[in-house]
C-alpha positions in Angstrom: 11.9 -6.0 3.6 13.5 -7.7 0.9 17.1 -7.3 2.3 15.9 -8.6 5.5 14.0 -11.5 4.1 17.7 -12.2 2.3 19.5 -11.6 5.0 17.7 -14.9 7.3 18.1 -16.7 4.4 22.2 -15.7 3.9 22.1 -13.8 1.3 24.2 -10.7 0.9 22.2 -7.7 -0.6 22.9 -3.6 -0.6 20.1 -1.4 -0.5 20.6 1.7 -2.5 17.9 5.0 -1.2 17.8 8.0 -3.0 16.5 9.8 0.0 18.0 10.3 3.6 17.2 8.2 6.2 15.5 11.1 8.3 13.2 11.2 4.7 12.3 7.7 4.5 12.0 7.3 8.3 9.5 10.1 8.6 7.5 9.9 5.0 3.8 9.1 6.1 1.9 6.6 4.0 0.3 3.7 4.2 -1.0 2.7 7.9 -3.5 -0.5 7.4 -1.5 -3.9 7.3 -2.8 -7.3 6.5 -3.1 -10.1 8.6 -0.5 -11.9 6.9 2.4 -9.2 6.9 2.1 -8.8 10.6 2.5 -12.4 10.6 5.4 -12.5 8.1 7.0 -9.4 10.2 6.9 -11.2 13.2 8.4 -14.1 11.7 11.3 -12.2 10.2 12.0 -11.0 13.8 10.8 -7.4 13.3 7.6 -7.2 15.4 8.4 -6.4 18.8 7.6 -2.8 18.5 4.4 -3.7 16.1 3.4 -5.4 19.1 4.1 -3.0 21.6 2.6 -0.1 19.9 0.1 -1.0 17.0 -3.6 -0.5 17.0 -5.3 -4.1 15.7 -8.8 -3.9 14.3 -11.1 -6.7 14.0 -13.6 -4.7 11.8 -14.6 -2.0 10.2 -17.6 0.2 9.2 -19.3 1.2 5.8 -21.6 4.1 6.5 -24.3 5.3 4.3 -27.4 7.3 4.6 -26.2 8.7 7.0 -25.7 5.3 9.4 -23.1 3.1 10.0 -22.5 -0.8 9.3 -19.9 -3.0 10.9 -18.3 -5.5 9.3 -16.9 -8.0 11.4 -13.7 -8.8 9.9 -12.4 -11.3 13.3 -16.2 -13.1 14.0 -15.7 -13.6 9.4 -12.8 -14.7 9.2 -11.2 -15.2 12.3 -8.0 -12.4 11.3 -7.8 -8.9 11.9 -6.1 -5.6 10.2 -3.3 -3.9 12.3 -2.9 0.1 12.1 0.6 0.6 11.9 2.1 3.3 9.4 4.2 2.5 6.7 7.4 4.7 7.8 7.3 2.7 11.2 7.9 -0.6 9.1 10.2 1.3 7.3 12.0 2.6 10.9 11.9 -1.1 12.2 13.5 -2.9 9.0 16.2 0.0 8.5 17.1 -0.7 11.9 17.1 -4.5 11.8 19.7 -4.4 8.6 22.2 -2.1 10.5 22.2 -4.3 13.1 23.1 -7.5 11.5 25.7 -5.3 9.7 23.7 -4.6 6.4 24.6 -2.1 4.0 22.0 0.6 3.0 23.4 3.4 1.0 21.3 6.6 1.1 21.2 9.7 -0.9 22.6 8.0 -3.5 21.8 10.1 -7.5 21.5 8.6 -11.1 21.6 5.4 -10.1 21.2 3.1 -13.6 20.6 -0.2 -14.2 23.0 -1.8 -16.8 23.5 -5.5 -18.1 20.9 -7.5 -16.3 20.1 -9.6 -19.4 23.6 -10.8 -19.1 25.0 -12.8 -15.9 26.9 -10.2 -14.6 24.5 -7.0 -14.0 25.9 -3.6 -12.7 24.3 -0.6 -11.4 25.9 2.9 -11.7 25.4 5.3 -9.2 26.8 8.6 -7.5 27.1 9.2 -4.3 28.8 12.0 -2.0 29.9 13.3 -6.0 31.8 10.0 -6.7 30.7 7.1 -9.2 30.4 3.6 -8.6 29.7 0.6 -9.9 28.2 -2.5 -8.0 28.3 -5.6 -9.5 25.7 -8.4 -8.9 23.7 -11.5 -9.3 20.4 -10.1 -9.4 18.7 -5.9 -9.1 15.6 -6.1 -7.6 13.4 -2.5 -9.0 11.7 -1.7 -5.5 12.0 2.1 -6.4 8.3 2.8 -6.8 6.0 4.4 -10.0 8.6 6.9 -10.9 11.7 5.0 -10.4 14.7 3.9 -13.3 14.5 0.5 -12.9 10.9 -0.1 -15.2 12.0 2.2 -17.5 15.4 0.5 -18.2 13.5 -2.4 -19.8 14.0 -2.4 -23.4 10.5 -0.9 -25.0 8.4 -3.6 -26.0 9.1 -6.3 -23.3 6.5 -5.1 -21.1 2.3 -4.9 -21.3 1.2 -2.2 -19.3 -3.0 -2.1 -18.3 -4.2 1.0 -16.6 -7.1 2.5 -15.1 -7.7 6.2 -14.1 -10.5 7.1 -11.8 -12.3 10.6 -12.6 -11.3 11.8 -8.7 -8.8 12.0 -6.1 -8.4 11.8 -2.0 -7.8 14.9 -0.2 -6.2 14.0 2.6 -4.9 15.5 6.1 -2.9 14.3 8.8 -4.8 15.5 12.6 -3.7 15.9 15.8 -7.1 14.9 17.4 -7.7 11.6 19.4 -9.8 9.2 17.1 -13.5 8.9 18.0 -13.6 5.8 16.5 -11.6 2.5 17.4 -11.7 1.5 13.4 -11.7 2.7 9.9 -15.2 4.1 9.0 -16.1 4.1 5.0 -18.2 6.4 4.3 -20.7 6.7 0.9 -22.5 10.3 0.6 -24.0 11.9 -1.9 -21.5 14.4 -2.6 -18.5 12.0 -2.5 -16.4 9.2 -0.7 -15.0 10.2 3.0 -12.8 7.9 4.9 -12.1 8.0 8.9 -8.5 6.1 9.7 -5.7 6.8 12.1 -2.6 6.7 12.8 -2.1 6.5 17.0 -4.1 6.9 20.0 -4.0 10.9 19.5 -3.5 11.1 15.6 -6.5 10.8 13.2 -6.1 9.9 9.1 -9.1 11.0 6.9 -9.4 11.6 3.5 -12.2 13.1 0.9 -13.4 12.6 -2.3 -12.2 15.6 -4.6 -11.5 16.4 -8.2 -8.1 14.8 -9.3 -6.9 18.4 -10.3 -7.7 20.1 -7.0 -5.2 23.0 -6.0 -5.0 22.3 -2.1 -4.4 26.0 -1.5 -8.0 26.5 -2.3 -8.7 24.0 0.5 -7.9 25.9 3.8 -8.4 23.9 6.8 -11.7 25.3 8.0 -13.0 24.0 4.9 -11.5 20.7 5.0 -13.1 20.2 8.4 -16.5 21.5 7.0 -16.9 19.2 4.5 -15.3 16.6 6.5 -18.1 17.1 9.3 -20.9 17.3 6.8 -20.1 14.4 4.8 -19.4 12.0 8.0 -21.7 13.3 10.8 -24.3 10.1 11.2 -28.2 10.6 12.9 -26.5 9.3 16.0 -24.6 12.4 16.0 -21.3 10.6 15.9 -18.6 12.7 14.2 -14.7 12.5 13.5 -12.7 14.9 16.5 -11.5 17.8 15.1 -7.8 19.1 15.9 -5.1 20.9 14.2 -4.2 19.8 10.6 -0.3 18.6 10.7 0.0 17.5 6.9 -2.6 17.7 4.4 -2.4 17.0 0.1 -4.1 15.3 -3.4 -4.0 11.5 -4.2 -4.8 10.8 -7.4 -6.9 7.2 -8.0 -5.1 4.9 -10.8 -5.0 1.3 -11.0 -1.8 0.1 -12.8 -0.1 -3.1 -13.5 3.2 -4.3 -15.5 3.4 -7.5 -17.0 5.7 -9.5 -16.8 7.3 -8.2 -13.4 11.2 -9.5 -14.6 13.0 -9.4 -17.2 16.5 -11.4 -17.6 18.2 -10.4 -14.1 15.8 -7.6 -13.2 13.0 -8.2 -11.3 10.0 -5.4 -10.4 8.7 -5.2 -6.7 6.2 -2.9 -5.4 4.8 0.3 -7.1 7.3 -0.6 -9.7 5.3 -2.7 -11.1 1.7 -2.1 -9.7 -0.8 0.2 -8.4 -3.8 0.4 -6.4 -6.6 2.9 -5.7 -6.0 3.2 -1.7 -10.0 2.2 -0.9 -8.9 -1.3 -0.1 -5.5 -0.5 1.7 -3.4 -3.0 -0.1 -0.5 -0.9 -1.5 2.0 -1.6 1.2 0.8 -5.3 1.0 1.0 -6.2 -2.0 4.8 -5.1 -2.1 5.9 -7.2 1.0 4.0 -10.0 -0.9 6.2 -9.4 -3.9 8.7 -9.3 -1.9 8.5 -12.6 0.3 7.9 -14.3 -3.4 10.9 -13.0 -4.8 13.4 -13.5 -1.9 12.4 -17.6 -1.7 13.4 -17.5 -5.4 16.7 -16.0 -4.9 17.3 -17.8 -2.0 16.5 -21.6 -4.0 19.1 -20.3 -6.6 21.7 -19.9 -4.4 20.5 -23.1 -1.9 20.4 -26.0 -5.3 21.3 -23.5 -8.3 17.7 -23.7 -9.2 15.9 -21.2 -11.5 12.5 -22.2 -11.6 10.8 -19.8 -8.5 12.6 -17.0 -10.1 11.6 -17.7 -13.6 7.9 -18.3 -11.9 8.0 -14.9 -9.7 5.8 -12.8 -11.9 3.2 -15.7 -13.1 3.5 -16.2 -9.1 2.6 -12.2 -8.4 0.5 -11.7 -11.0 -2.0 -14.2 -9.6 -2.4 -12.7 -6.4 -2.1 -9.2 -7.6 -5.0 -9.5 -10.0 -7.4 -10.6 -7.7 -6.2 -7.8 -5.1 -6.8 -4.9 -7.8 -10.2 -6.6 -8.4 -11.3 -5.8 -4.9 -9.5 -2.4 -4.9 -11.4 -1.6 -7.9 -14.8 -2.6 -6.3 -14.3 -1.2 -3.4 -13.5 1.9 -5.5 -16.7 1.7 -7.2 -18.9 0.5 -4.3 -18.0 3.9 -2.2 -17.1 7.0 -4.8 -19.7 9.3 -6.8 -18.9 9.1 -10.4 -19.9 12.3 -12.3 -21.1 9.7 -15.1 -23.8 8.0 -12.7 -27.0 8.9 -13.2 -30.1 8.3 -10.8 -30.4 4.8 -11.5 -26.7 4.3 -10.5 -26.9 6.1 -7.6 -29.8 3.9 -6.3 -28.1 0.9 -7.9 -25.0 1.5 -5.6 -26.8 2.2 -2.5 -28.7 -1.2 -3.1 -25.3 -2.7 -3.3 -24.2 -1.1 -0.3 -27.2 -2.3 1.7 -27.1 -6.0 0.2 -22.6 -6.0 1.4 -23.9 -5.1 5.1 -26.8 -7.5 5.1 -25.8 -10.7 3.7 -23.4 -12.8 5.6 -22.3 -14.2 2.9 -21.5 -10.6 1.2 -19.8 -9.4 4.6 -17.6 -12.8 4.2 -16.0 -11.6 1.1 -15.2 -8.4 1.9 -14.1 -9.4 4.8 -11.7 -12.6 3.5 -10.1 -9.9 0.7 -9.7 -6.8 3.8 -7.7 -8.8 6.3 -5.7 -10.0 3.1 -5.7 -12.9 0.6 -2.8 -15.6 1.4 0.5 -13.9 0.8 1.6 -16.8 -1.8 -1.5 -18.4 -3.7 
């Protein structure tokens, strides 16, 4: 997104991918975008399949004791949330660089990051068993948690804050036709349970499990058992079940990296930041970053001016605390913590009944679901 964003402003970038393209094309993730990335992707000309084939929601529903709640997101705020998985973006920006002639290197290896507190940064890398060097202006770090870009800051120049929650999300991939036209949150007793979906015959859910859980132990008549019991509601609604195409553990952290740049290099994404995936905002928040940082490079090379890209992370920062705030609530509104005891149990369902009851509770959610302003 970044390249592209560069690119309709006239600025010459290379994208370097450690995986293949088939990888990257076909890697589910994410699959709940904001209302203001589907604007921003239909502004950078990369909608026309969004349109064609994406799922818009204008609410969703929190479901506890065993009923459900809508929240409506479009009659709150007047936006909606778009289901439209993450390696689709991915499929429609790849294919937008090629064909205004970008370059996007894949399967490169030991790609490092060298001089970028001096003007003239480098990155080494290998590909096809040869080295290179690429010489540049700026290296933006969009290569996620576990990438070499964070860790080629000098030790000291960054603050990091963490938080990690006692529990993970099992998670499959079905091939069963939703029974639901939007997400379904659900709060039980035994743990957190989430309905989603990916298409018109593919369903998303998820379950609250222990953050060390061997999935082997997890075959998928189980999954589905669990699944059933924790969702089922007194009106006998129920998620379809089908066959089980992908299935694995995501662990819960919150994680953030201040400041997001130092001297040329600046952090985008997972790079910098994590999100529990209750609020659906992990994707977001990295086209956000990266909208911010491409009008910055963009004014440098427009007037020479500096100050949006000395301003990026103070600019990120703002927006991204307030977005791990309502991941984090919506975190603790849903989950069972081990360390709750009665009173918190009865505490949360009170909270849950107040968010579904108040307008005026619904409104917030609803303003932070369908996604703050993309630039505060």
């Amino acid at each position: 997104m970044l390249a592209h964003l560069l690119h309709l402003e006239g600025v010459e970038s290379i994208v370097l991918e450690a995986r293949s393209r088939e990888y990257v094309e076909g890697r589910v993730r994410a699959g709940v975008l904001e209302h203001g990335t589907v604007d921003l992707m239909r502004q950078a000309g990369v909608g026309e399949r969004l349109e064609r084939e994406a799922l818009r929601h204008d609410g969703i529903e929190l479901s506890f004791g065993g009923r459900r709640r809508r929240i409506d997101l479009r009659e709150l705020t007047g936006k909606s949330i778009t289901v439209y998985a993450q390696h689709e973006v991915i499929k429609d920006l790849i294919a937008a660089r090629f064909s205004a002639g970008g370059i996007i290197l894949f399967e490169v290896e030991d790609v490092a990051p060298r001089g970028f507190e001096s003007e003239s940064p480098r990155l080494h890398f290998k590909r096809g068993g040869e080295l290179h060097e690429l010489v540049c202006d700026f290296v933006a770090g969009c290569d996620g948690s576990h990438g070499v870009c964070r860790p080629s800051i000098p030790a000291g120049a960054l603050t990091h804050y963490e938080r990690t929650y006692p529990f993970a999300w099992l998670g499959i991939l079905a091939e069963a036709p939703p029974s639901s036209g939007e997400l379904i949150y659900t709060h039980h007793e035994d743990g957190f349970a989430l309905f989603s979906m990916r298409s018109p015959q593919i369903t998303r859910l998820y379950l609250q499990c222990e953050p060390d859980e061997d999935i082997e132990l997890w075959p998928d008549e189980k999954i589905w058992e669990e699944l059933l019991r924790r969702m089922t509601t007194v009106d006998g609604w129920a998620p379809n079940v089908g066959r089980v195409l992908q299935k694995g553990v995501t662990p819960m952290r919150s994680f953030v990296v201040e400041p997001m740049q130092h001297g040329a290099l600046f952090l985008a994404g997972d790079a910098a930041h994590i999100v529990p995936p209750t609020g659906a905002k992990g994707m977001n928040l990295a086209i956000a970053d990266s909208l911010v940082l491409s009008r910055g490079i963009a004014s440098f090379y427009r007037s020479g001016r500096r100050d949006l890209l000395e301003a990026y992370s103070q600019t990120c920062l703002r927006r991204l605390w307030r977005v791990q705030r309502f991941s984090w609530w919506m975190t603790a509104l849903l989950h069972r913590f081990d360390s709750d005891n009665a009173f918190d149990r009865r505490r949360q369902l009170a909270e849950l009944d107040y968010v579904t009851s108040s307008r005026a509770a619904m409104t917030t959610l609803a303003e932070n679901y369908v996604g703050l302003p993309l630039e505060l």
